[in-house]
Each structure stands twice: as C-alpha cells, then as structure tokens.
C-alpha positions in Angstrom: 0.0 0.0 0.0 3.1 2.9 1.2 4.1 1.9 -2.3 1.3 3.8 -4.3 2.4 6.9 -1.8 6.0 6.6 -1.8 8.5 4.6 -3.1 10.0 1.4 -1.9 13.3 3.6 -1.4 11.5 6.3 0.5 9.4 3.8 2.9 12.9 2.2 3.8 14.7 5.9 4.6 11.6 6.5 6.7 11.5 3.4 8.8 15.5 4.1 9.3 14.4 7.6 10.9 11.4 6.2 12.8 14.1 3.5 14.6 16.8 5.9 15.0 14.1 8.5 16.7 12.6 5.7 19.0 16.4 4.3 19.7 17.0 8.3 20.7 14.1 8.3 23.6 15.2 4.7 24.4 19.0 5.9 25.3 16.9 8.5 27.1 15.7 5.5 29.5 18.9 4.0 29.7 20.4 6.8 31.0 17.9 8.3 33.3 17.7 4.9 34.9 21.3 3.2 35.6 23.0 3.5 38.7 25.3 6.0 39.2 28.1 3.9 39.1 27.1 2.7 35.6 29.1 4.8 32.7 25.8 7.3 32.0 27.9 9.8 30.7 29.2 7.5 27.6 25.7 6.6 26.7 24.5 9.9 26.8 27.5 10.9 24.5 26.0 7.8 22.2 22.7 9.8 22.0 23.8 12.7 20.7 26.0 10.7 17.8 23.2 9.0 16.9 21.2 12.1 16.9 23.7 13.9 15.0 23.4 10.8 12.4 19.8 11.5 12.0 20.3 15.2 11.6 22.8 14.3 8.9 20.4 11.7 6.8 17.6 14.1 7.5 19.4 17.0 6.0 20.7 14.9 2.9 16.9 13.1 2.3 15.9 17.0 1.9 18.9 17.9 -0.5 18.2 15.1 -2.3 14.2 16.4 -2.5 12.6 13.8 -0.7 10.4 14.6 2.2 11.3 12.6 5.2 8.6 11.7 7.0 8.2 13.9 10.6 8.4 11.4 13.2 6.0 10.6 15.8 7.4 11.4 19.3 4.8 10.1 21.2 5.4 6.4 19.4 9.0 6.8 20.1 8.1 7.1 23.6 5.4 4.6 24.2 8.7 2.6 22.4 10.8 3.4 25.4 8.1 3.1 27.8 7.8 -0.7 26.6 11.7 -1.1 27.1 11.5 -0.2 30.3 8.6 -1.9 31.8 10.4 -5.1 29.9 13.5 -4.2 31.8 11.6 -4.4 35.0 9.9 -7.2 34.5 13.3 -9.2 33.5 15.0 -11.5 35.4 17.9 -10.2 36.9 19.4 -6.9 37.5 17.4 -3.8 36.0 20.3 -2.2 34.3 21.9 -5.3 32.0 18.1 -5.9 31.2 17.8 -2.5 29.8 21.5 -2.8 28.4 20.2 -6.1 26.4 16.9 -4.0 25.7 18.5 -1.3 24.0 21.1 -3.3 22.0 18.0 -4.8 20.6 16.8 -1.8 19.7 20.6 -0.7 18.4 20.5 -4.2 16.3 16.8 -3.9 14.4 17.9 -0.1 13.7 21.1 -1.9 12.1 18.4 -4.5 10.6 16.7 -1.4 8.4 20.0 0.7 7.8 21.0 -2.6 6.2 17.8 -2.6 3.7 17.7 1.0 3.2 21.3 0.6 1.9 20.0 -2.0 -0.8 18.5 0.9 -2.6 20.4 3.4 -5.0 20.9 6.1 -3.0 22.7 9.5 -3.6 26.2 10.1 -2.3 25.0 11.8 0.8 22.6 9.5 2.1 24.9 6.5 1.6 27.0 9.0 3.6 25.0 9.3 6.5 23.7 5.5 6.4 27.3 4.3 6.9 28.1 7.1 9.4 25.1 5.9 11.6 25.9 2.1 11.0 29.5 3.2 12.4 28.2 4.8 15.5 25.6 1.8 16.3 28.7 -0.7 16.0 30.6 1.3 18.4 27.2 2.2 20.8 26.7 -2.2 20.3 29.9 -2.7 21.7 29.4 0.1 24.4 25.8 -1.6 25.7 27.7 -5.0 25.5 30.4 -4.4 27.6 27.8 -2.2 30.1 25.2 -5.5 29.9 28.2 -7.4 31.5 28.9 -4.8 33.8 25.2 -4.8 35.3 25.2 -8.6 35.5 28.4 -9.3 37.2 
C-alpha cells in the first residue's frame, strides 16, 4: 500500500528515521535509569551521535528532494516506555536488562540501515547511512560491555 504513496526507497529511509528516533528516547531510558556507578555519561554521548546521524540523513533526504517523514514522538516514547517496563519485569538486574533491551533496539535499527542501503541512494545519504551504521557498531559494543557490567 506505502508503495502507491512513496516509493519502496522512501518507505525504507523512513523506517531508518522512525528506529533511530525511537532508539534516541530509548538511550533517554537507559540513562535516566542506571545506577550511578554505571558509565551514564558514555551513553549519553551515544545519544547525541546517533542524533547527529539523524540530523545528517535528515538534512541529505531534503537535498536530495525527498520529504522525510516527521516522526512521531509520542510512538517513540510509548517505544521506550515498553523497554522499560520489559526491563523491569526481567530476570535479573534492572540495568543489563535495559543494556540487552536497548542493544535490541541498536541491532533492528542496524536491521533497516541494512535494507535501506539496498537501494540506489545519492552520495550523501549513503554518507549518513554508513556514518550511523558506524556509530551503532561502536554504541553495540558500548551496551555489550555495560550488559556485562550490570550482570556481574
């Protein structure tokens, strides 16, 4: 059906905004809930490199003359909302369930980066696809090493 309204390209871009806006709120969670003790100040640095990633494809989706699609903040938080009741419900302690949680979350957003780069896509928004798919390799290996943290 979304491809009678956009293209297959454009639904694909979209859905790679929509993931990395709902990751956003979800770092959001992680770091307003960790303890102390738990590197906070790394993830929040993650947040605003994957923000900066979504600026980036944003800005290069416009130059390109598509119209990326708004966002919905309130899904994106209802999204972080469910990652934290999941985290609470989880066996063991609350901060590697909401480390595993997010890397989830980090690894689907890989999932449609991967799809969306299937496409032919101008210069800059193969740009800004691999700069984000850089930045969630390194945040992966950040919320690995802080799930093991949180269970030991």
């Amino acid at each position: 059906m979304n491809e009678i309204i956009k293209s297959e390209k454009t639904v694909a871009l979209d859905e790679v905004a929509r993931r990395a806006a709902e990751l956003l709120e979800v770092y959001g969670t992680l770091v307003d809930h960790l303890p102390e003790e738990l590197p906070t100040g790394q993830l929040a640095h993650h947040r605003v490199e994957l923000a900066d990633a979504l600026e980036r494809l944003t800005t290069a989706r416009r130059q390109d003359g598509e119209l990326p699609v708004a966002g919905d903040l309130e899904h994106a938080q209802w999204k972080s909302l469910g990652v934290r009741l999941r985290a609470l419900l989880a066996e063991g302690s609350e901060a590697t369930a909401l480390a595993r949680e997010t890397l989830a979350e980090c690894e689907a957003l890989g999932e449609r980066i991967a799809v969306a780069r299937q496409f032919d896509l101008s210069p800059a928004i193969a740009d800004a696809l691999q700069t984000m798919t850089e930045r969630l390799a390194k945040q992966a290996r950040g919320l690995r090493v802080l799930a093991e943290i949180g269970a030991a």
